[in-house]
Backbone bond lengths (Angstrom), bond angles and torsions (degrees), N, CA, C in turn:
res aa  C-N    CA-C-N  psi(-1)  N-CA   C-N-CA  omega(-1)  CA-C   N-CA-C  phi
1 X - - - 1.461 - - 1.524 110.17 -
2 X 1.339 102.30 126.07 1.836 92.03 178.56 1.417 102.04 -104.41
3 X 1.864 96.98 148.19 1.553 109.32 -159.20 1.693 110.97 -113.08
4 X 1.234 102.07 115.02 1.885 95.13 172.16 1.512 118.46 -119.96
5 X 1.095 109.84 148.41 1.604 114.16 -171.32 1.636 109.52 -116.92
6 X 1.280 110.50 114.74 1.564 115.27 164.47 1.941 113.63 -66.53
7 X 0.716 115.63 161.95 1.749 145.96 -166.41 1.308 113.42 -140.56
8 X 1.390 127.78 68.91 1.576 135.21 -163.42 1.129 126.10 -161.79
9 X 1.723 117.51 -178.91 1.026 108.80 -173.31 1.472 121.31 -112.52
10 X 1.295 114.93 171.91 1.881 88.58 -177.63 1.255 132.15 -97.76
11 X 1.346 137.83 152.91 1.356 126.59 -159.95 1.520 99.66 -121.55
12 X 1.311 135.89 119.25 1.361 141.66 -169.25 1.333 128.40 -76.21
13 X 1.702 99.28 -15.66 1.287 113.96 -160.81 2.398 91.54 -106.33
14 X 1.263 97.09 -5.44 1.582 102.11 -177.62 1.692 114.03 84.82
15 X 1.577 115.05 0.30 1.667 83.23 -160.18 1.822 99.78 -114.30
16 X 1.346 115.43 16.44 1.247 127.12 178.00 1.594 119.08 -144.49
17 X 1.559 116.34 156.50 1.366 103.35 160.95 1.330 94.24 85.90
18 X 1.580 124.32 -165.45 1.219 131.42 -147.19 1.739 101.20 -90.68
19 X 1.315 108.11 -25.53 1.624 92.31 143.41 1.750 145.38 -20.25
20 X 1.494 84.70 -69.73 1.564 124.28 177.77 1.460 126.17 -62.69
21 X 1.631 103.50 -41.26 1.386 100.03 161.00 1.546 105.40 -81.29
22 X 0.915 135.24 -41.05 1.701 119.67 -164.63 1.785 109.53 -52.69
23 X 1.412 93.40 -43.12 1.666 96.84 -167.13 1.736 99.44 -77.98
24 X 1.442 122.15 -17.04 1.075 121.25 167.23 1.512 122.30 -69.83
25 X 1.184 117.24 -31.30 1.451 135.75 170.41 1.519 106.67 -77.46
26 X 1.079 139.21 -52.21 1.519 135.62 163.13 1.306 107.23 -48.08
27 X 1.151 116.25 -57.28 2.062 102.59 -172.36 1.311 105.32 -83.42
28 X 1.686 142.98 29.03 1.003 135.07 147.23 1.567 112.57 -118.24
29 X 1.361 91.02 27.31 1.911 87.35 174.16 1.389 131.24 68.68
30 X 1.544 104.99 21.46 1.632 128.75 177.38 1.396 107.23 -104.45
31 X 1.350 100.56 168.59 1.462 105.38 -178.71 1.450 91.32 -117.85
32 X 1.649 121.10 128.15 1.533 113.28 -176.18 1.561 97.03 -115.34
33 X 1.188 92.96 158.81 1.863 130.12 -179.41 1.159 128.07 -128.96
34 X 1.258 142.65 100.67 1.244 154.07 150.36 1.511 142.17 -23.46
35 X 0.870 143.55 127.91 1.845 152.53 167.95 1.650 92.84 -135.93
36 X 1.189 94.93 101.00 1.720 95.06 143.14 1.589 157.80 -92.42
37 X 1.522 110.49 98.09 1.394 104.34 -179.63 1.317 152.90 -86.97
38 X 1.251 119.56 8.89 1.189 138.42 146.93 1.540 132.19 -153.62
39 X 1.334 148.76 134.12 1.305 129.51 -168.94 1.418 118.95 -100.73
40 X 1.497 142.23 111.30 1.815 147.36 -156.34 1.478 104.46 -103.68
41 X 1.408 113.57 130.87 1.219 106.17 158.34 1.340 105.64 -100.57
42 X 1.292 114.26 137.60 1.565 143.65 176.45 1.541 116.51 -179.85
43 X 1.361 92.53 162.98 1.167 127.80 175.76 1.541 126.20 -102.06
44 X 1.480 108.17 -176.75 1.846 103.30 148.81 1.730 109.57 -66.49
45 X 0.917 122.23 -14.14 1.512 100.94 165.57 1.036 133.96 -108.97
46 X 1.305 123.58 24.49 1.779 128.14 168.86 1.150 89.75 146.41
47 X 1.913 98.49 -174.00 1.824 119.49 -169.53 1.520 87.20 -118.59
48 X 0.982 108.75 115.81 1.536 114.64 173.16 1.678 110.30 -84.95
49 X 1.306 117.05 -59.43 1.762 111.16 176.50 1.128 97.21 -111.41
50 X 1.843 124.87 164.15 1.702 128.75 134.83 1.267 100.45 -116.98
51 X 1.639 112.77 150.66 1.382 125.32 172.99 1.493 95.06 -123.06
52 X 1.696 129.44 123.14 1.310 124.74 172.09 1.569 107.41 -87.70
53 X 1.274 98.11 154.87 1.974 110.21 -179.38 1.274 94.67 -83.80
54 X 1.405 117.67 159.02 1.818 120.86 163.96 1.119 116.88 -59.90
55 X 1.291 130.98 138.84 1.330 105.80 154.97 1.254 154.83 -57.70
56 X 1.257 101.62 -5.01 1.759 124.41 171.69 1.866 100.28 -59.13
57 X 1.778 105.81 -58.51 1.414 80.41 -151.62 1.896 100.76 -95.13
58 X 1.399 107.88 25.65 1.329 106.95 170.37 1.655 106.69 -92.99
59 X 1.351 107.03 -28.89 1.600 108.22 173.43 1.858 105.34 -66.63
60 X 1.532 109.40 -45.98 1.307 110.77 -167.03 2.027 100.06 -63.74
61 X 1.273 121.18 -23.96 1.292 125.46 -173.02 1.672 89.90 -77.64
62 X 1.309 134.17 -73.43 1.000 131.12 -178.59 2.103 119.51 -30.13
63 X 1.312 90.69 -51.47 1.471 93.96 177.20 1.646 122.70 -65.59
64 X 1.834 106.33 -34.78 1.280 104.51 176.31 1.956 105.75 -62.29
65 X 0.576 111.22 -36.96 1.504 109.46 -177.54 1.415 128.10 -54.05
66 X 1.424 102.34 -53.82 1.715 117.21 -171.04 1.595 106.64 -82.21
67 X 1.463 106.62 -30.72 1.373 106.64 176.07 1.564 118.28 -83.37
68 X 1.899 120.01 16.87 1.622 121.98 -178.35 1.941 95.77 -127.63
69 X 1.477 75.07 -26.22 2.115 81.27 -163.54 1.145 123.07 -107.87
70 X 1.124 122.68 130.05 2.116 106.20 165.56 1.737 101.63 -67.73
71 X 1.223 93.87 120.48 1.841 105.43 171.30 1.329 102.82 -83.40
72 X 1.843 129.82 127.17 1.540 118.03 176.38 1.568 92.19 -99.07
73 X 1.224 122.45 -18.35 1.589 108.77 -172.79 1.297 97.58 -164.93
74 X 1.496 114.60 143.78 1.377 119.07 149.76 1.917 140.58 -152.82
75 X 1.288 98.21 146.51 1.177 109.54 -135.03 1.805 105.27 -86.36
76 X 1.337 139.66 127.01 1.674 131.88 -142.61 1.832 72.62 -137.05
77 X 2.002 91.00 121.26 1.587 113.18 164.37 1.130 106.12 -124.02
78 X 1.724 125.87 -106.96 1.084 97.57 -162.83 1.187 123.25 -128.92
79 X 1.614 119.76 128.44 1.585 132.60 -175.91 1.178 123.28 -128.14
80 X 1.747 103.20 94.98 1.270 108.85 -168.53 1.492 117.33 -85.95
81 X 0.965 138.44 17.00 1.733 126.32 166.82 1.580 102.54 -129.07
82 X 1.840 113.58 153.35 1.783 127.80 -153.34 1.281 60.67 -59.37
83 X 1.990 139.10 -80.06 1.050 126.18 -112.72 1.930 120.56 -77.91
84 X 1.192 86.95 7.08 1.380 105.60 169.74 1.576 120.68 -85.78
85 X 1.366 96.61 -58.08 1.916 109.79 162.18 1.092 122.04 -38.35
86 X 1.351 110.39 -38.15 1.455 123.27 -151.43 2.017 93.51 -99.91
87 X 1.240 116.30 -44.58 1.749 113.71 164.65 1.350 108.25 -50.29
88 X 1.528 141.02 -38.89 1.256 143.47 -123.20 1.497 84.38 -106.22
89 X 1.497 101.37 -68.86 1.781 101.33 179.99 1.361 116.22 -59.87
90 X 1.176 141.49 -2.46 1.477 141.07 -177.93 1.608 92.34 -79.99
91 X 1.622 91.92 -57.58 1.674 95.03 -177.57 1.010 141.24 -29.83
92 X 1.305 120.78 -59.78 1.347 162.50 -99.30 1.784 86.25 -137.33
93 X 1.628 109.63 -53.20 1.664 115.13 177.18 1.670 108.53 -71.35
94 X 1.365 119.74 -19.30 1.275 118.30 -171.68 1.610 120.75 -69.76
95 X 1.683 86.73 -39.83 1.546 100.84 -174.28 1.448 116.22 -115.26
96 X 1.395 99.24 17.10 1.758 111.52 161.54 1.440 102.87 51.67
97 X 1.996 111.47 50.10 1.383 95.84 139.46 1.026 153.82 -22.69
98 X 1.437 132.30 148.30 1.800 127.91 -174.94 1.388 95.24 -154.13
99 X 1.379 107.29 158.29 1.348 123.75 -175.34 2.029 111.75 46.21
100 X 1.129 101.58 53.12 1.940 105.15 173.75 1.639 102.72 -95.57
101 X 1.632 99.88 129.89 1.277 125.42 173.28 1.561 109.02 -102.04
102 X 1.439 130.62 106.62 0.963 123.67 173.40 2.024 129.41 -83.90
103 X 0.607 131.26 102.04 1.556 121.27 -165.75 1.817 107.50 -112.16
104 X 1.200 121.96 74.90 1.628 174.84 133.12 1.984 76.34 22.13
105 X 1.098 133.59 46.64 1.077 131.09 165.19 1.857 122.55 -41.55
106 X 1.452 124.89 107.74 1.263 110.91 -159.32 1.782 104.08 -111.03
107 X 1.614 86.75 -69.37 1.664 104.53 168.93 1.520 113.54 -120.56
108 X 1.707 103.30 147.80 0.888 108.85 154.21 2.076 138.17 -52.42
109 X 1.502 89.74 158.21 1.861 74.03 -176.82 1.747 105.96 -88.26
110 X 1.285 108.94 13.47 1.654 96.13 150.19 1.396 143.06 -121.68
111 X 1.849 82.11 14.51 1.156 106.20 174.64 1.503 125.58 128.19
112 X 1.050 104.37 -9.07 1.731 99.17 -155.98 1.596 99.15 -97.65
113 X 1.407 122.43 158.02 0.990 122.32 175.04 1.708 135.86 -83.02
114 X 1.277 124.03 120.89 1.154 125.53 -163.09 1.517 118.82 -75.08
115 X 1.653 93.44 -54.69 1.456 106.19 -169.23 1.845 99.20 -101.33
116 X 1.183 124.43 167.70 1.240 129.87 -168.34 1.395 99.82 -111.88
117 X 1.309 104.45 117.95 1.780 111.69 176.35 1.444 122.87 -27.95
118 X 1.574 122.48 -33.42 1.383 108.08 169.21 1.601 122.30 -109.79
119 X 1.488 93.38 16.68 1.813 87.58 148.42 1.147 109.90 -109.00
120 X 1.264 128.69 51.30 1.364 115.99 157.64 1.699 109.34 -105.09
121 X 1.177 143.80 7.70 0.950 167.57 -37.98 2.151 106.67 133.74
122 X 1.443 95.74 -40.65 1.226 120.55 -171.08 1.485 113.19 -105.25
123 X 1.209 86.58 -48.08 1.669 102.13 163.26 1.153 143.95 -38.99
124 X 1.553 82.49 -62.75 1.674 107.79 166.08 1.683 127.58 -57.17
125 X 1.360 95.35 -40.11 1.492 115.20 -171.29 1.807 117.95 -95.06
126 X 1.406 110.93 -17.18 1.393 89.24 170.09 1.920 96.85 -130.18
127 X 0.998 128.25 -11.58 1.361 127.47 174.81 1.256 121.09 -61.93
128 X 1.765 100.19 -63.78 1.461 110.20 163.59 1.322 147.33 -37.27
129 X 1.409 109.58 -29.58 1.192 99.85 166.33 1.117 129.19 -106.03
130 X 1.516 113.42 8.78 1.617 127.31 -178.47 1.721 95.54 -87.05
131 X 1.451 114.11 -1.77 1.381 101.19 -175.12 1.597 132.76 -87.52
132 X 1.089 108.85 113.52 1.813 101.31 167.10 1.655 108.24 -33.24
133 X 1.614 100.48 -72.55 1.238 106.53 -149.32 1.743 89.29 -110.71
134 X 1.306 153.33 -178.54 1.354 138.92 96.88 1.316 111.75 -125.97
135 X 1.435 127.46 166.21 1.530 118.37 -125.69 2.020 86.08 -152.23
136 X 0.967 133.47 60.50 1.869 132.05 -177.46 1.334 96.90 -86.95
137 X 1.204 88.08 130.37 2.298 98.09 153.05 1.255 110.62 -50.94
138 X 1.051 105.42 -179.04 1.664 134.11 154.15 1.580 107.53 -28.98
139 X 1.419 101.71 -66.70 1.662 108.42 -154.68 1.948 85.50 -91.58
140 X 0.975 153.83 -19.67 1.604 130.24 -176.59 1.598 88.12 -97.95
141 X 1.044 132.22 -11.99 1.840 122.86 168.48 1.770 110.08 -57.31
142 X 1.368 83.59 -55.99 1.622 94.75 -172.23 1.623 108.46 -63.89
143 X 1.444 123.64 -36.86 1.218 107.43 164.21 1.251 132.14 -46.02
144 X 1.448 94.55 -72.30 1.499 109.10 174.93 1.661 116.15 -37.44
145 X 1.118 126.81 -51.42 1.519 128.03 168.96 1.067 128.91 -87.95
146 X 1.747 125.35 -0.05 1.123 133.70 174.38 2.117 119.64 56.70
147 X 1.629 93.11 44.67 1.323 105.16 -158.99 1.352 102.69 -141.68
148 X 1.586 111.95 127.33 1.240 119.43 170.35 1.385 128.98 -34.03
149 X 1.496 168.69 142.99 1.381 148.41 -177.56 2.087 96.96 -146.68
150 X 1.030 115.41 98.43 1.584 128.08 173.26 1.419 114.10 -137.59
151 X 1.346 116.20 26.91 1.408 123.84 -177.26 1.401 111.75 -168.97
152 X 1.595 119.96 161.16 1.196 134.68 174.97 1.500 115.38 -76.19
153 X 1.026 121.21 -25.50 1.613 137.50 144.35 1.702 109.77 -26.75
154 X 1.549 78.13 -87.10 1.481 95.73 -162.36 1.971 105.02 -65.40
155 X 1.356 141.19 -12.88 1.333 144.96 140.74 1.390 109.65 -40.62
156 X 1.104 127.72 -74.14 1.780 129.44 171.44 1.326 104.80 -49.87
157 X 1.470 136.27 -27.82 1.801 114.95 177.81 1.263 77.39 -84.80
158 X 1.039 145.39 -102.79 1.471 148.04 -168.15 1.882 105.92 22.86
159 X 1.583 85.17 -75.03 1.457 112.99 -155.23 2.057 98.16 -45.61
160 X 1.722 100.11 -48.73 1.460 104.34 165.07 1.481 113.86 -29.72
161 X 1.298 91.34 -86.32 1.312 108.36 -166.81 1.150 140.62 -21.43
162 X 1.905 106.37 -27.09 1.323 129.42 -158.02 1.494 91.78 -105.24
163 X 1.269 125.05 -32.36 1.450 153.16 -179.91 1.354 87.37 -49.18
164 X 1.945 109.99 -77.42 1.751 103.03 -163.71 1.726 115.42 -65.94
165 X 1.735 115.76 10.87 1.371 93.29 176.88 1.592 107.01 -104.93
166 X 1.235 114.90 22.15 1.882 129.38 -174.10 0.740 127.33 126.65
167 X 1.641 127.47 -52.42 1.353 125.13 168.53 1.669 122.28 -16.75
168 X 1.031 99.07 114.79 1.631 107.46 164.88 1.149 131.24 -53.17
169 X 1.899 131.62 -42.79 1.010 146.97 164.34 0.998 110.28 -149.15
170 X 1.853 145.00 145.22 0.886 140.89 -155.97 1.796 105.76 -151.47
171 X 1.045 83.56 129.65 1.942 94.52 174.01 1.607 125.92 -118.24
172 X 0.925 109.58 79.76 1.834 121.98 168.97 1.507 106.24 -50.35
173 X 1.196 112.12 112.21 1.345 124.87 -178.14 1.482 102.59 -84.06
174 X 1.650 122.29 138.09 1.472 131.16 -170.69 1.616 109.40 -101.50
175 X 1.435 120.48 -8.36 1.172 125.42 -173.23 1.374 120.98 -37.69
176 X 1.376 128.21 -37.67 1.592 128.60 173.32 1.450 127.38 -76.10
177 X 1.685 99.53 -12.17 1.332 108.29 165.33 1.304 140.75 -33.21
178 X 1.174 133.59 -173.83 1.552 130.78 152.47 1.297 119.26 -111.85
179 X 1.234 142.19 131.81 1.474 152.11 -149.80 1.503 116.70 53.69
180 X 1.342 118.60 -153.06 1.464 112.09 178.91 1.155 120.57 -15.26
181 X 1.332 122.08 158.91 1.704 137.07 163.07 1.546 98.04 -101.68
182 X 1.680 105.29 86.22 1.542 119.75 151.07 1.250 124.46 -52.61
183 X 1.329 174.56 172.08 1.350 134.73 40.02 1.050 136.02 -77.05
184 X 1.414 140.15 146.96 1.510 166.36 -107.39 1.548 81.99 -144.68
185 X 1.302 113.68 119.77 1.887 127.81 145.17 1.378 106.01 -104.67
186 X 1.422 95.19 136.84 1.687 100.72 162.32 1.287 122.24 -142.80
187 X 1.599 88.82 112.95 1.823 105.79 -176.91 1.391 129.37 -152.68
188 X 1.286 97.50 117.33 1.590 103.36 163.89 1.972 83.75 112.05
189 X 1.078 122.90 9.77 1.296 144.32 -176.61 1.579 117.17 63.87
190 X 1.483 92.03 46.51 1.486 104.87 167.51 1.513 114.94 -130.79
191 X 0.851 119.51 176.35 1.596 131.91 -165.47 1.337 105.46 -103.38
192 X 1.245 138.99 171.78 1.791 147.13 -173.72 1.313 114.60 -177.94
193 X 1.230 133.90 78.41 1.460 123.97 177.23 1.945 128.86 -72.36
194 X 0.900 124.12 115.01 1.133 113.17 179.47 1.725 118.35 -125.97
195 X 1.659 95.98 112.36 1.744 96.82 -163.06 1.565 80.33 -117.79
196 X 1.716 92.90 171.37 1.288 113.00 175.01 1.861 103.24 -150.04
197 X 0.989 132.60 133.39 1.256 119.24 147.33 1.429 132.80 -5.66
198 X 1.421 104.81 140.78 1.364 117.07 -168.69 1.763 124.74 -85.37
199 X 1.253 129.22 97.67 1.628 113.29 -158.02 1.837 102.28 -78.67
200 X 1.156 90.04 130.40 1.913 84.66 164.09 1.394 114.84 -83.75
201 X 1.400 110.36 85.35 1.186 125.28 155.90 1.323 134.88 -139.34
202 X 1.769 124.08 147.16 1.742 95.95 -167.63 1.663 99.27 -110.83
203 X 1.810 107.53 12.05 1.731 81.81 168.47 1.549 109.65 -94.65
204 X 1.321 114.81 115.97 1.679 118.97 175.46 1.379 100.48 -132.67
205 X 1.605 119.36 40.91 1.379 114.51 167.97 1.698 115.02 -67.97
206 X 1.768 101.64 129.95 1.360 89.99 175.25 1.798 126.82 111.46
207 X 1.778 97.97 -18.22 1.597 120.30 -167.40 1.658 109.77 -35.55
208 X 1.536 88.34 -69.60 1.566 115.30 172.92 1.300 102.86 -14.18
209 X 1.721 109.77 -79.56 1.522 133.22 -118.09 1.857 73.97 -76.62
210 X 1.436 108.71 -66.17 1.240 111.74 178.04 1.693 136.53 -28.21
211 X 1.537 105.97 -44.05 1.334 123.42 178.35 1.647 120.61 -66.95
212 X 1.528 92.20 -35.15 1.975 95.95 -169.06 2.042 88.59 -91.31
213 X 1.350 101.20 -10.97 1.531 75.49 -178.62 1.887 124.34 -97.76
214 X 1.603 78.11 -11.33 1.937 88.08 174.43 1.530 96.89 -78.50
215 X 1.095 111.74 -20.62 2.005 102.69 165.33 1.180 100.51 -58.74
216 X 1.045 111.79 -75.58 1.488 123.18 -159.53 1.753 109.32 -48.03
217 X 1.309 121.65 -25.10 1.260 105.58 179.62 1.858 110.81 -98.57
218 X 1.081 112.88 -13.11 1.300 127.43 173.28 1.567 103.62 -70.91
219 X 1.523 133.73 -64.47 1.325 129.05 154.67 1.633 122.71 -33.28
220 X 1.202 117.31 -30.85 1.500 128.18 -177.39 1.724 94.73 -78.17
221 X 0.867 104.88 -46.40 1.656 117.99 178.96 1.734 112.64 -45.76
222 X 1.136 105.32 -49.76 1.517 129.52 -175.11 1.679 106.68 110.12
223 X 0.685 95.13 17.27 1.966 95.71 179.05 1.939 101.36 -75.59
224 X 1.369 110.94 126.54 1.654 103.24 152.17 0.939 141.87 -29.48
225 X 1.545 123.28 161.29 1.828 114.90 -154.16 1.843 78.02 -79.73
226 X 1.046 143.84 -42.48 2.113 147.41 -152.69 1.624 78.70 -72.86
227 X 0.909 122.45 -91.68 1.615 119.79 -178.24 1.267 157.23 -31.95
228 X 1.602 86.89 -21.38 1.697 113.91 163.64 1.503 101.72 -82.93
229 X 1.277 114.95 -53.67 1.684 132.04 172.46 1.544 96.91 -14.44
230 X 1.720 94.35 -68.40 1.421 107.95 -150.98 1.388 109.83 -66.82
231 X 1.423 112.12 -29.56 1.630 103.90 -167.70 1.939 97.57 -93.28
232 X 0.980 105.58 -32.96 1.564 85.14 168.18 1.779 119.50 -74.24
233 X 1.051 114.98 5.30 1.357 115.01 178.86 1.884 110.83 -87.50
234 X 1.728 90.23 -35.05 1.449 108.49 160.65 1.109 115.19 -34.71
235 X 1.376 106.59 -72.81 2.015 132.64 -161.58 1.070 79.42 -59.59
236 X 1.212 126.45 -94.36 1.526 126.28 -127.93 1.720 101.38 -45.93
237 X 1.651 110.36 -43.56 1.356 101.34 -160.03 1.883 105.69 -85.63
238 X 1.064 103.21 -0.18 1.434 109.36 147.62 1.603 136.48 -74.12
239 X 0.947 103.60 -16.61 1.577 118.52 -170.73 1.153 109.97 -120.58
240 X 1.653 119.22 2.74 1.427 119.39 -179.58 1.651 92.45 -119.47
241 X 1.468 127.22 -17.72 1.248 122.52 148.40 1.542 126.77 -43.06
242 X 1.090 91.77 -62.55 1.322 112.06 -168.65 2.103 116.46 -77.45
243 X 1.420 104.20 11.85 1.225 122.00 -169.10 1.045 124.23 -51.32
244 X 1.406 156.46 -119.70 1.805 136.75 179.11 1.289 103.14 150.63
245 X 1.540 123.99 127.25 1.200 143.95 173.30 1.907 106.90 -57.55
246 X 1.161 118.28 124.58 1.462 114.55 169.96 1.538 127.72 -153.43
247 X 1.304 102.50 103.43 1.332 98.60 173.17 1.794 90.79 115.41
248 X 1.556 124.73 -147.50 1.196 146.58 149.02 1.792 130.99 -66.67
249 X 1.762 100.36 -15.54 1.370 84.66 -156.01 2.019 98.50 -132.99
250 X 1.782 103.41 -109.19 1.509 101.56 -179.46 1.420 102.16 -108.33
251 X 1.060 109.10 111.41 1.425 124.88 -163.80 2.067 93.50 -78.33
252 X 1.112 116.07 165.56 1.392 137.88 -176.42 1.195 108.70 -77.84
253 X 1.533 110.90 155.26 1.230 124.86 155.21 1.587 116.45 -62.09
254 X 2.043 109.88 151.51 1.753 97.05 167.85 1.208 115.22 -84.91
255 X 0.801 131.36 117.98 1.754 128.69 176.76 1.320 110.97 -71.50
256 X 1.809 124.01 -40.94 1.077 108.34 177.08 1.769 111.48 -105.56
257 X 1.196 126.25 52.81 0.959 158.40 -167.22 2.002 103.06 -54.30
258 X 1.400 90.67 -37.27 1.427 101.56 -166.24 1.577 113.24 -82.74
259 X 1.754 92.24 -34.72 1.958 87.79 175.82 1.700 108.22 -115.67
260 X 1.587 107.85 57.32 1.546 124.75 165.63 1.791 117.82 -140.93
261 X 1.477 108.07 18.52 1.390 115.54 -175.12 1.332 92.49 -75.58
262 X 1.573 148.65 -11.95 1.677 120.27 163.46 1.739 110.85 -88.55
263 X 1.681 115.50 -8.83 1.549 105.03 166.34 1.392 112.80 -96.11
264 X 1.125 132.87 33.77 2.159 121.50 172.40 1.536 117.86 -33.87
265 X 1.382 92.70 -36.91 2.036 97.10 -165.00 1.771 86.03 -75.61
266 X 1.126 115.58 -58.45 1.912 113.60 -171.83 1.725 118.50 -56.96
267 X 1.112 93.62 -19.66 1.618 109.10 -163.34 1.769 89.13 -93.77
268 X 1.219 108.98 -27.46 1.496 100.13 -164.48 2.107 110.47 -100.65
269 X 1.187 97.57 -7.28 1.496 105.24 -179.25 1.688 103.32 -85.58
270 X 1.479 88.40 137.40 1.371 106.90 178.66 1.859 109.67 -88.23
271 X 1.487 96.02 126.99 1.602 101.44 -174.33 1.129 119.94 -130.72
272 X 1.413 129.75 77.04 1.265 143.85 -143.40 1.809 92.63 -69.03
């Protein structure tokens, strides 16, 4: 059984966050594992509170794990304070992680803020370069590089950029774009585009959390960083097809999308 562990926070409502990777890790034939770093109440319609864990017992969660399990990959969402960053990468260097997907979690998609303005700062500097892969939109690119991003151009300088601060390979997600859903990989100092069609739909709660973690289990797999790319580029845009009204607001992606093609009518009713 190959084993991957998410690094996140929790989502109450199920369709993001350490939710999101687990069920993402189950429908790709992984066995997933948990660290929790902060717990949110929300819904489909926003993050109403965060409460962060100490860092003591997110390190002590980290340690119970690596010291029972072989970890093949693991997958870093969202940790909003340095002194959290700063436990995670100690960790992570102690027990000579391999295969880490970072996914640069900033804001929420209704807005609220995830990460705390001066760990980004922290972020940058000890996450980044522990990363195989890390995987930012549009808007956590431009942070991180402090650079405009409204083009496929300007995604590939980006994608550099993030490259010369450690990152191993890097994927700028195109989702806020206009037309296709591009994203730009950059590795090995070449370029890789992988778009798919655009679904008209507005529940895509969760895309992110989902996307950096079907890397992460595809790398756990032994598949290449271009090949993992590709098949989570698959999923996601399979599971954002196949997406579902829930609750009041932006309902989730299906994750298990693939073994519910005889329920569509059940899968597709909204059940507040």
């Amino acid at each position: 059984m190959i084993k991957v562990l998410t690094i996140a926070g929790s989502d109450s409502c199920g369709g993001a966050g350490i939710q999101a990777d687990l069920k993402t890790f189950s429908a790709l034939g992984t066995y997933g594992m948990s660290v929790i770093t902060a717990i949110t109440a929300q819904n489909t319609k926003g993050v109403f509170n965060v409460r962060e864990l100490d860092p003591e017992i997110i390190r002590d969660q980290i340690s119970a794990v690596f010291e029972d399990i072989q970890v093949d990959a693991v997958k870093i969402g969202m940790v909003s304070s340095a002194a959290i960053i700063e436990t995670i990468g100690e960790s992570l260097l102690k027990y000579k992680a391999q295969n880490i997907v970072v996914d640069p979690v900033m804001v929420s998609k209704s807005g609220c803020a995830l990460l705390q303005p001066e760990a980004r700062e922290a972020l940058i500097r000890v996450l980044l370069p522990l990363a195989e892969v890390v995987t930012p939109n549009l808007f956590e690119a431009e942070v991180i590089t402090g650079a405009k991003i409204s083009t496929l151009n300007e995604m590939e300088k980006a994608a550099v950029a993030i490259n010369r601060l450690g990152a191993k390979h890097v994927v700028v997600k195109g989702g806020h774009l206009k037309g296709d859903a591009i994203d730009v990989l950059y590795s090995e100092k070449t370029f890789h585009h992988f778009g798919s069609g655009r679904v008209a739909t507005p529940h895509t709660h969760g895309t992110g959390c989902t996307f950096s973690s079907a890397i992460a289990a595809s790398l756990a797999k032994g598949y290449p960083v271009e090949e993992a790319v590709a098949k989570a580029k698959e999923y996601i845009s399979g599971a954002i097809a196949h997406s579902f009204p829930l609750g009041r607001g932006v309902g989730p992606t299906h994750h298990f999308y693939r073994y519910y093609k005889d329920s569509d009518e059940r899968v597709g009713s909204n059940e507040m």
